[in-house]
VOBA-1610 file (N, C-alpha, C; in pm, whole numbers, padded with zeros to 5 digits, always signed):
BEGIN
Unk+11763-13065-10794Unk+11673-12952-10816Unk+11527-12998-10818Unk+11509-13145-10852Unk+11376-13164-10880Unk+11289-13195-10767Unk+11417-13255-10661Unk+11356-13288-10521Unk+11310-13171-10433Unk+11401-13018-10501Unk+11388-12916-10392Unk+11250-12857-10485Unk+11209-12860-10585Unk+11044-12829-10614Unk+10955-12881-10554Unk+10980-12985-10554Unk+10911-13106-10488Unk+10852-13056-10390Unk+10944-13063-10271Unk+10908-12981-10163Unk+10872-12878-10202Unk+10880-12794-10183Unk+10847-12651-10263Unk+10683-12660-10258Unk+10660-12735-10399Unk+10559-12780-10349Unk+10457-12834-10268Unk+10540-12911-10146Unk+10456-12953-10057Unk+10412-12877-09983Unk+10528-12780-09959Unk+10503-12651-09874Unk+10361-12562-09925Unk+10387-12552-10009Unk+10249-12497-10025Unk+10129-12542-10032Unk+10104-12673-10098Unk+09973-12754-10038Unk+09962-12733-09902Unk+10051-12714-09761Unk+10005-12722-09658Unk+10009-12589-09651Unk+10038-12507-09714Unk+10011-12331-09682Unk+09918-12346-09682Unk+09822-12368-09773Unk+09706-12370-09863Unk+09601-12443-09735Unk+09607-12537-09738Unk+09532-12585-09606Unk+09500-12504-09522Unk+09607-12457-09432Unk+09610-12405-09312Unk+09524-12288-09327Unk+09559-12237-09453Unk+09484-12081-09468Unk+09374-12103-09485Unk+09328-12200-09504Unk+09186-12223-09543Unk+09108-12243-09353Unk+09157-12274-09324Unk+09161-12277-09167Unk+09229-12123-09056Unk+09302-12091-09065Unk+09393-11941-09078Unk+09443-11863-09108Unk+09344-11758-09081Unk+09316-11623-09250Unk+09457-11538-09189Unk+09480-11480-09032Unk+09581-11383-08985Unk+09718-11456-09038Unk+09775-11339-09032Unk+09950-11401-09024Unk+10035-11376-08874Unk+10125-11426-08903Unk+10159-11455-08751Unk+10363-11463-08769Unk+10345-11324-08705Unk+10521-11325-08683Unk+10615-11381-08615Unk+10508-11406-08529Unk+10618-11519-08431Unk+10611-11656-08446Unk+10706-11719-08450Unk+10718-11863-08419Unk+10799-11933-08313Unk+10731-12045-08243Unk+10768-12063-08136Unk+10779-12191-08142Unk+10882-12304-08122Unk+10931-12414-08132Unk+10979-12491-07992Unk+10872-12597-07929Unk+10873-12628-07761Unk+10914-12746-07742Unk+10999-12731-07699Unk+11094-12867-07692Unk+11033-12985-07570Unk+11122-13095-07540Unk+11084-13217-07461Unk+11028-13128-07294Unk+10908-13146-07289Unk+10879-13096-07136Unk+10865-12988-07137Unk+10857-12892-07231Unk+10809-12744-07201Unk+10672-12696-07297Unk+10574-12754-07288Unk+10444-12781-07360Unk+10332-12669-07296Unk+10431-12655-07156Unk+10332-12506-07041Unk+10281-12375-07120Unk+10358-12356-07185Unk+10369-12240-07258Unk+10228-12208-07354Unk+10198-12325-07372Unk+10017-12315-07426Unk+09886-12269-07377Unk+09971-12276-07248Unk+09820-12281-07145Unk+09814-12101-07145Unk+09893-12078-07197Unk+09908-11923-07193Unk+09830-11851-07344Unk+09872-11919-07392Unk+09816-11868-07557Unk+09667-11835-07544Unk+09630-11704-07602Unk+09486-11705-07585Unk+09457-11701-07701Unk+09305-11775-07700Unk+09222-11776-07843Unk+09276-11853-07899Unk+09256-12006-07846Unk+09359-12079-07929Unk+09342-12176-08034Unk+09412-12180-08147Unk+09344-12248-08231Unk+09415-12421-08293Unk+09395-12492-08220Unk+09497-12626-08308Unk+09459-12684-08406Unk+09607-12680-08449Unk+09560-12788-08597Unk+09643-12917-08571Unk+09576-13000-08584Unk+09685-13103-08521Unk+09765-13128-08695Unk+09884-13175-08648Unk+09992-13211-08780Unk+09922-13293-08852Unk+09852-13413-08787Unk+09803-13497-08865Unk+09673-13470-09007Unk+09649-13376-08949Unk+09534-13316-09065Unk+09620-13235-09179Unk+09707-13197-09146Unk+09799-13097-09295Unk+09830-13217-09358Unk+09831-13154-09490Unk+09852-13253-09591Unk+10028-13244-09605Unk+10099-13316-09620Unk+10257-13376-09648Unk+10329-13292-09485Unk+10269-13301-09391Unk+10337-13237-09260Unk+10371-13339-09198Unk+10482-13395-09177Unk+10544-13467-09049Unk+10447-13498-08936Unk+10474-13608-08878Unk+10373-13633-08757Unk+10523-13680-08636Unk+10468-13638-08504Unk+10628-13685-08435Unk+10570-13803-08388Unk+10673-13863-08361Unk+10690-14015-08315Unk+10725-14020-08145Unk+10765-13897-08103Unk+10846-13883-07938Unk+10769-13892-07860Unk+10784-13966-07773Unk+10656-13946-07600Unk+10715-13809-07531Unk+10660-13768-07559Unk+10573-13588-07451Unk+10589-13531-07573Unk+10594-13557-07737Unk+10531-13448-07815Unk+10417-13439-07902Unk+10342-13359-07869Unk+10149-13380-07897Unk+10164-13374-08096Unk+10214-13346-08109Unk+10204-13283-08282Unk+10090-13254-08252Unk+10109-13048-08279Unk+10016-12980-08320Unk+10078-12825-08353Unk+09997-12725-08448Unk+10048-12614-08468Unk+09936-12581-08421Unk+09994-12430-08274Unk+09882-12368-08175Unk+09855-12222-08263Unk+09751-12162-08295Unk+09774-12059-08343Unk+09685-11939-08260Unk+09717-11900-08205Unk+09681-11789-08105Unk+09770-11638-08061Unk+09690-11556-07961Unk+09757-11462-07910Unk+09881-11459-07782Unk+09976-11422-07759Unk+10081-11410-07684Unk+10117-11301-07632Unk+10077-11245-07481Unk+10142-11096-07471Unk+10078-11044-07557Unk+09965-11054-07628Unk+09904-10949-07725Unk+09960-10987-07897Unk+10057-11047-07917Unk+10098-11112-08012Unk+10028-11185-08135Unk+10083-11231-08237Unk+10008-11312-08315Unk+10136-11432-08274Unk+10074-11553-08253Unk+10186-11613-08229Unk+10188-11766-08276Unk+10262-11861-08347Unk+10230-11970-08418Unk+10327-12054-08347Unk+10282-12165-08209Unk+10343-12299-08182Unk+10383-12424-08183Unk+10504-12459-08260Unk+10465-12624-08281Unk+10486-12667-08124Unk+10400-12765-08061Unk+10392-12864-08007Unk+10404-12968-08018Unk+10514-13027-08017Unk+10601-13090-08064Unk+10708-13084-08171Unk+10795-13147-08188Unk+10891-13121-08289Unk+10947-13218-08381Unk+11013-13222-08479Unk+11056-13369-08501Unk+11236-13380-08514Unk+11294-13542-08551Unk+11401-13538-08457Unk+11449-13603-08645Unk+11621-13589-08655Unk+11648-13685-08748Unk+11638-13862-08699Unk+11646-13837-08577Unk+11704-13981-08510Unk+11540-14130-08507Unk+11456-13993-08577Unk+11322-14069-08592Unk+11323-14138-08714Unk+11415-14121-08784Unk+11375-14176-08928Unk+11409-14066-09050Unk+11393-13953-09010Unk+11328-13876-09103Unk+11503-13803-09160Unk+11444-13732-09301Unk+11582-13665-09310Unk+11572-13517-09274Unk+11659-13434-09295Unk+11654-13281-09233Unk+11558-13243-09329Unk+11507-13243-09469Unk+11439-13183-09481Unk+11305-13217-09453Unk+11232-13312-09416Unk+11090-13315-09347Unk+11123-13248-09210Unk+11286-13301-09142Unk+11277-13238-08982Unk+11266-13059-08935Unk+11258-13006-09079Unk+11266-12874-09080Unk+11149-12805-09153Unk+11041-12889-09258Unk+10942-12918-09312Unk+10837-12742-09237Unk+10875-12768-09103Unk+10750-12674-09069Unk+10841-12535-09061Unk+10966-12507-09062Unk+11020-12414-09085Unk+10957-12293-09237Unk+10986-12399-09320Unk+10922-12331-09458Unk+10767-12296-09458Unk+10717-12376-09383Unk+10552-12311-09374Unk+10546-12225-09293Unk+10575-12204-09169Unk+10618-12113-09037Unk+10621-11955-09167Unk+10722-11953-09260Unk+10768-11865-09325Unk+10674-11799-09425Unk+10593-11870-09507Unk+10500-11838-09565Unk+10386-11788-09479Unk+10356-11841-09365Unk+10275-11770-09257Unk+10305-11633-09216Unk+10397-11611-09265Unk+10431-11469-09205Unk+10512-11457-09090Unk+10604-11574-09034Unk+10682-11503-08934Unk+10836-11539-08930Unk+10804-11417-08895Unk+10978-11321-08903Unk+11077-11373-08768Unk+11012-11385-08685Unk+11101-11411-08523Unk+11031-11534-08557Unk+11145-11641-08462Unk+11137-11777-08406Unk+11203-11781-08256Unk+11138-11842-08215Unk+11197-11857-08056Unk+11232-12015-08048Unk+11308-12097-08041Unk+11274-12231-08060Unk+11360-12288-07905Unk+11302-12372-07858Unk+11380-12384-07723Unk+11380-12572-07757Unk+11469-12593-07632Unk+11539-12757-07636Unk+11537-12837-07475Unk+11544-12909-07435Unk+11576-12970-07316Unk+11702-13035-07343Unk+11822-13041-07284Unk+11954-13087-07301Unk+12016-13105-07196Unk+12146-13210-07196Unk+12271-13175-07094Unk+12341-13114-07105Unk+12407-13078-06988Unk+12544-12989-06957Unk+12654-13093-06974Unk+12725-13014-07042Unk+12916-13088-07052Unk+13035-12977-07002Unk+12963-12852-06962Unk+13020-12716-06861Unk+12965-12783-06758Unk+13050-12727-06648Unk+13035-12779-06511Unk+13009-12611-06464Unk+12964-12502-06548Unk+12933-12391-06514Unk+12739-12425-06502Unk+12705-12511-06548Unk+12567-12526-06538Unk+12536-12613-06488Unk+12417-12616-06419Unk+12331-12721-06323Unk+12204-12767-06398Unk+12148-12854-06361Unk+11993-12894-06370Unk+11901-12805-06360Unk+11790-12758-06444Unk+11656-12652-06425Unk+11756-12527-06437Unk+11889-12516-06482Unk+11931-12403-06557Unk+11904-12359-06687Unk+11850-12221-06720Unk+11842-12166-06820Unk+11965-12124-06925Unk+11939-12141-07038Unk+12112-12133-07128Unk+12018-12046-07274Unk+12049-11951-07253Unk+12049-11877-07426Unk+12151-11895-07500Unk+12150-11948-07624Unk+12237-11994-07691Unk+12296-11926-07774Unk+12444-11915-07797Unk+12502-11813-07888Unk+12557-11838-08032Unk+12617-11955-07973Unk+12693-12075-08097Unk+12606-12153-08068Unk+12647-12237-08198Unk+12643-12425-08189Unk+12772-12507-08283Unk+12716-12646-08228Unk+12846-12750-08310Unk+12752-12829-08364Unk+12739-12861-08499Unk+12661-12975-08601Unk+12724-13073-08595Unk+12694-13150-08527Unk+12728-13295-08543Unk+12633-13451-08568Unk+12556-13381-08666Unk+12475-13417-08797Unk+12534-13483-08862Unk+12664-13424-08875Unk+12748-13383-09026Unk+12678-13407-09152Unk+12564-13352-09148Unk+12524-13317-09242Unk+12428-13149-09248Unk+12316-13118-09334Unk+12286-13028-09322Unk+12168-13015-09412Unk+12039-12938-09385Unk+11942-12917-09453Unk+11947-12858-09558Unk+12022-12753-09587Unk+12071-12648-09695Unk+12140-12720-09810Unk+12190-12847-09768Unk+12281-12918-09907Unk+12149-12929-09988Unk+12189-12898-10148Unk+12156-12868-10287Unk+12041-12745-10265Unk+12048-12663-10189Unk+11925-12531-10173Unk+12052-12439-10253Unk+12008-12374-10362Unk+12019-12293-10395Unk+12028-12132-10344Unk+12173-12077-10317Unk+12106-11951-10244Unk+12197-11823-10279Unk+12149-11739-10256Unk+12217-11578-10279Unk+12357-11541-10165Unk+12342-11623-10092Unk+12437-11600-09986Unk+12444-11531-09856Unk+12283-11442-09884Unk+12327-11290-09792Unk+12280-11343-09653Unk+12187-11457-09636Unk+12118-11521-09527Unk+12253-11611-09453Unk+12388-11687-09533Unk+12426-11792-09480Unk+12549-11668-09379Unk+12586-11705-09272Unk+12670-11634-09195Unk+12687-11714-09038Unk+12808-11658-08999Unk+12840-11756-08858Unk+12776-11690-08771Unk+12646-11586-08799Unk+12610-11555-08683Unk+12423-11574-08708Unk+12434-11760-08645Unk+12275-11758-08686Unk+12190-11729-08556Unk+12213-11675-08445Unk+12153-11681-08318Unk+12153-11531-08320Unk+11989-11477-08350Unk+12051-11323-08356Unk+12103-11276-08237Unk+12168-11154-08281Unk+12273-11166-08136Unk+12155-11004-08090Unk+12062-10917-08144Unk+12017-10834-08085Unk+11881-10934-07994Unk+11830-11015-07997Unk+11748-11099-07958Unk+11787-11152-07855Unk+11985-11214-07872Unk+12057-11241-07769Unk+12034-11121-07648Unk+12051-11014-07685Unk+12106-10913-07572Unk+11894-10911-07508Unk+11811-10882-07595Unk+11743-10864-07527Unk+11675-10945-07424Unk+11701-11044-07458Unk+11641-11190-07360Unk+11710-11165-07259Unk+11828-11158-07291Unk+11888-11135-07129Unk+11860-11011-07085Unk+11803-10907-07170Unk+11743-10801-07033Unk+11632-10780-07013Unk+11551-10926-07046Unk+11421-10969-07021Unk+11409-11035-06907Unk+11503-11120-06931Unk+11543-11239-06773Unk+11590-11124-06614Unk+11716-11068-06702Unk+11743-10958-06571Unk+11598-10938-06517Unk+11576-10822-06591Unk+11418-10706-06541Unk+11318-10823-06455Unk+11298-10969-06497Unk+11222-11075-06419Unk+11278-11134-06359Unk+11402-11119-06314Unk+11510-11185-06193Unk+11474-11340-06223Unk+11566-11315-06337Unk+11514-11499-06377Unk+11694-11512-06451Unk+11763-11559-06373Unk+11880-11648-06364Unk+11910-11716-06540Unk+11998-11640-06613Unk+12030-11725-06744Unk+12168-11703-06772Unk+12210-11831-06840Unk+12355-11834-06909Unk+12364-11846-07062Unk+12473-11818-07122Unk+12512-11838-07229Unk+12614-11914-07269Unk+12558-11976-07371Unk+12659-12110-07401Unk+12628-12148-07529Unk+12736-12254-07597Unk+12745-12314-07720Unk+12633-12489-07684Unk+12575-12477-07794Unk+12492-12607-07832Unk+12541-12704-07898Unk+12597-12824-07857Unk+12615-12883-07957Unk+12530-13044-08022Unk+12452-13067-08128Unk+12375-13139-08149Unk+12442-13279-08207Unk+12364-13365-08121Unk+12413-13509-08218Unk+12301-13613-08287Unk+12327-13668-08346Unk+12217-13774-08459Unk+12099-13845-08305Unk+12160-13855-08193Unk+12065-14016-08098Unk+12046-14095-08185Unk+11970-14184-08158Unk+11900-14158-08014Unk+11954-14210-07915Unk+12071-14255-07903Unk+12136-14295-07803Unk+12180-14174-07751Unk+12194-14192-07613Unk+12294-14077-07525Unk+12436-14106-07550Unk+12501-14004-07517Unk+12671-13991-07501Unk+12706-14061-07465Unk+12893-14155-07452Unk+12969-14238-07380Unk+12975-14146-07295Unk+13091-14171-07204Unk+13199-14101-07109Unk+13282-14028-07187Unk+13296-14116-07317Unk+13438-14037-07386Unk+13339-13935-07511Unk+13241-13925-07579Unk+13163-13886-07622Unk+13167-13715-07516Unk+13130-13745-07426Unk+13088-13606-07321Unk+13217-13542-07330Unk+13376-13630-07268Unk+13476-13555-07316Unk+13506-13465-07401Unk+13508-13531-07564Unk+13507-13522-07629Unk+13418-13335-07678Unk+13295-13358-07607Unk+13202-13249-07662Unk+13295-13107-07558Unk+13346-13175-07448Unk+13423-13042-07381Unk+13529-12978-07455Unk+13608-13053-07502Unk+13708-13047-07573Unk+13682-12973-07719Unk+13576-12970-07776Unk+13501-12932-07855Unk+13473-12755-07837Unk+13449-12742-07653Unk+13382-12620-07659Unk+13217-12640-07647Unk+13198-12728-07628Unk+13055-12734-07684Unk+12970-12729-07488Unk+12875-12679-07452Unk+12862-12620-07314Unk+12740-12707-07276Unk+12691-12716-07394Unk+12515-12812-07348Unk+12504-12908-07502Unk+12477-13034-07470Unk+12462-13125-07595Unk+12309-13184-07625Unk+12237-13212-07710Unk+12133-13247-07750Unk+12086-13261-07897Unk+12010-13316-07898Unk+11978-13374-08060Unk+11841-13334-08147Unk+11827-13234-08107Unk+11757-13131-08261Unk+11833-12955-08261Unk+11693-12886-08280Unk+11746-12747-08270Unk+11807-12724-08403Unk+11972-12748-08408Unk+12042-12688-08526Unk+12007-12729-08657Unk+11957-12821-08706Unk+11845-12803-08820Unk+11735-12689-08876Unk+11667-12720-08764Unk+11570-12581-08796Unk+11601-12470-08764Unk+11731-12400-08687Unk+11789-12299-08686Unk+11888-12205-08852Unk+11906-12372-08882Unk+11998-12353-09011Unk+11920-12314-09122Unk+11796-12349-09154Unk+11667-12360-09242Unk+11644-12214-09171Unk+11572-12194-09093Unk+11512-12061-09022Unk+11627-11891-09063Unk+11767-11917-09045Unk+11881-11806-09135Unk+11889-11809-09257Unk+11861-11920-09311Unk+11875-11925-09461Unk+11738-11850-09532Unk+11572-11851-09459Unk+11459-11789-09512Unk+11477-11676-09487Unk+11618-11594-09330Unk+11561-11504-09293Unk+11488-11445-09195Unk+11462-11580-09123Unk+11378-11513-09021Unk+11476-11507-08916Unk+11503-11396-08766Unk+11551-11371-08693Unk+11526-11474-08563Unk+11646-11531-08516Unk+11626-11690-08410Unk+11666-11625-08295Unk+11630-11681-08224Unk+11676-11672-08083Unk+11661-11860-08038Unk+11768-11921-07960Unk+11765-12037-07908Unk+11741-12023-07754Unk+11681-12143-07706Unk+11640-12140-07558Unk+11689-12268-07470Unk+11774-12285-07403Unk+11775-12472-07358Unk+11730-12459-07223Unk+11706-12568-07174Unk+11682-12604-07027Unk+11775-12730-07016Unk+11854-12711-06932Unk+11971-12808-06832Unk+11874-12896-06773Unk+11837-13008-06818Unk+11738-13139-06756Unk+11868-13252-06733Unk+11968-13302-06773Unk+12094-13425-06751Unk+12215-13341-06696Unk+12326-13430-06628Unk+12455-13340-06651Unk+12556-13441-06711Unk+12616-13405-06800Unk+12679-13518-06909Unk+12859-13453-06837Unk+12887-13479-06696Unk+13052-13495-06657Unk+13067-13624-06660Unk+13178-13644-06741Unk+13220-13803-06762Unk+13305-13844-06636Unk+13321-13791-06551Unk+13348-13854-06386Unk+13232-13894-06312Unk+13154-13840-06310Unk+13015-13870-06224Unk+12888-13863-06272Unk+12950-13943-06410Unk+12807-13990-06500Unk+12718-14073-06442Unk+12578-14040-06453Unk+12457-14105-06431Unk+12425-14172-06518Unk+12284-14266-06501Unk+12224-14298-06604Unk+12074-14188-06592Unk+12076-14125-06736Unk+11981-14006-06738Unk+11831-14078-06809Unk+11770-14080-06722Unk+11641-14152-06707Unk+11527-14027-06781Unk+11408-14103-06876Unk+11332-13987-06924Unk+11252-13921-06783Unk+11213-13977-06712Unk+11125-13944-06635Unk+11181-13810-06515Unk+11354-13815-06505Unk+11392-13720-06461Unk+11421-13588-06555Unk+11456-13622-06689Unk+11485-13530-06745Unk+11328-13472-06755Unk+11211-13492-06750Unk+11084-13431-06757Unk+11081-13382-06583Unk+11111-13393-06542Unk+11114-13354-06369Unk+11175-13219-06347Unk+11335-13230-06431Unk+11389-13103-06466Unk+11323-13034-06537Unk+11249-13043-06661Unk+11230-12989-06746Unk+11112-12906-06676Unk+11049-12957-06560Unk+10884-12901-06505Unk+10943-12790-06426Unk+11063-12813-06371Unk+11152-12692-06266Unk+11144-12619-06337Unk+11228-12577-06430Unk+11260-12462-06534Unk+11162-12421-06589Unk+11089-12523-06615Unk+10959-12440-06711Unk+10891-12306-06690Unk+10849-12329-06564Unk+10808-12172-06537Unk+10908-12044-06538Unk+11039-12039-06497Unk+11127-11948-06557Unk+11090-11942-06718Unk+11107-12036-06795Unk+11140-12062-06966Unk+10969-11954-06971Unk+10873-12016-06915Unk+10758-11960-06991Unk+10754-11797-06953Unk+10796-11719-06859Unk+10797-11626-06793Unk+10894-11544-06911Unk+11005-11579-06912Unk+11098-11534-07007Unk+11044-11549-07166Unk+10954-11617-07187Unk+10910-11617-07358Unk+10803-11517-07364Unk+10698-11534-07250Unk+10594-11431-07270Unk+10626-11292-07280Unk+10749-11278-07190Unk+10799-11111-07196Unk+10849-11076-07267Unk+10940-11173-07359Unk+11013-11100-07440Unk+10920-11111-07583Unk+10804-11195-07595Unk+10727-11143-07707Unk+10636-11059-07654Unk+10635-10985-07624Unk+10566-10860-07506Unk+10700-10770-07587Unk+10792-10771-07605Unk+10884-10693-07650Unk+10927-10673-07796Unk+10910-10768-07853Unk+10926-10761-08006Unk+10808-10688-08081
//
């Protein structure tokens, strides 16, 4: 209990900051995974704070993530971006890796959009494919919520809102922009999958694999706020005609898709 004040507290020293810097509130939150950073160039009126200036905020450690929170307009929106994200596989435990979730919340926003770059372990998906996510599989095995105290009415097997679900996809339709639905399933890295690992995740059910996301999804149902997940197909993890998945291609994929991913975020916060 004393650790979850703790925080508690930290959270609000960096409320406190920020506001001193950003008076509006801001309902949306938007979470940009490995290679999809495009999405800024869109934000108008934009305001960064880089992570490093908040007081007790995580700084990322990953090459292609800037650490910064963008705070600007979207589609007319109020809209709040981390640029960059952070990973458990950095060091850190779930609760710093979810750290900006709880401030996100005190800011005022209600929707999160949080998107991922990942492989396929469905052979229904390709590379620079779009995947809205419905499920996931934690393979953490652990969880941010252990010793959080709660009422119950937030915890439920349905953390991907599913009206957010339907509308993205008749956001994508209406922009003839190509998307699937599938289960996520996350692992610790930073190593990639075996052969038998990828099996394994089929056998599972699990459709696209990668290593954040379900943290701050789990934190994000528990405050309340309404999620929607986003992936981009950058690897393909079939344990017959496994590659070696190089960063420089998975950012290659990730530049394909991007413009679908950004097309599909601007409209559907154009819709909320």
């Amino acid at each position: 209990m004393q650790r979850i004040l703790l925080m508690k507290n930290r959270h609000t020293v960096s409320y406190r900051h920020i506001r001193k810097i950003i008076k509006d509130d801001y309902e949306i939150g938007i979470i940009l995974g490995t290679g999809l950073g495009g999405l800024v160039k869109f934000i108008e009126k934009p305001h960064p704070v880089e992570y490093s200036e908040i007081p007790n905020f995580p700084v990322s450690t990953v090459e292609s993530h800037s650490g910064k929170l963008i705070f600007g307009k979207l589609s007319g929106k109020n809209v709040v971006a981390m640029s960059g994200r952070f990973h458990y596989y950095e060091g850190y435990d779930h609760g710093t890796v979810t750290y900006p979730i709880h401030v996100m919340k005190m800011l005022g926003v209600k929707y999160l959009i949080v998107s991922n770059a990942c492989g396929a372990v469905s052979t229904k998906l390709e590379k620079a494919d779009l995947m809205i996510m419905n499920s996931h599989i934690n393979l953490h095995f652990s969880s941010p919520l252990i010793g959080i105290k709660s009422s119950g009415k937030n915890r439920s097997k349905y953390f991907y809102d599913r009206d957010l679900i339907e509308l993205a996809t008749k956001v994508a339709l209406k922009n003839h922009i190509n998307v699937k639905k599938g289960c996520y399933a996350s692992v610790q890295g930073p190593n990639l999958e075996t052969k038998a690992e990828y099996r394994l995740m089929q056998r599972l059910g699990a459709d696209t694999v990668g290593m954040s996301t379900i943290p701050e999804v789990l934190v994000a149902k528990e405050l309340g706020i309404r999620t929607l997940g986003l992936s981009i197909i950058t690897d393909l993890g079939f344990p017959d005609t496994l590659r070696v998945a190089e960063l420089k291609h998975i950012l290659e994929s990730a530049s394909q898709a991007e413009p679908k991913m950004v097309t599909l975020i601007k409209n559907l916060v154009k819709e909320l």
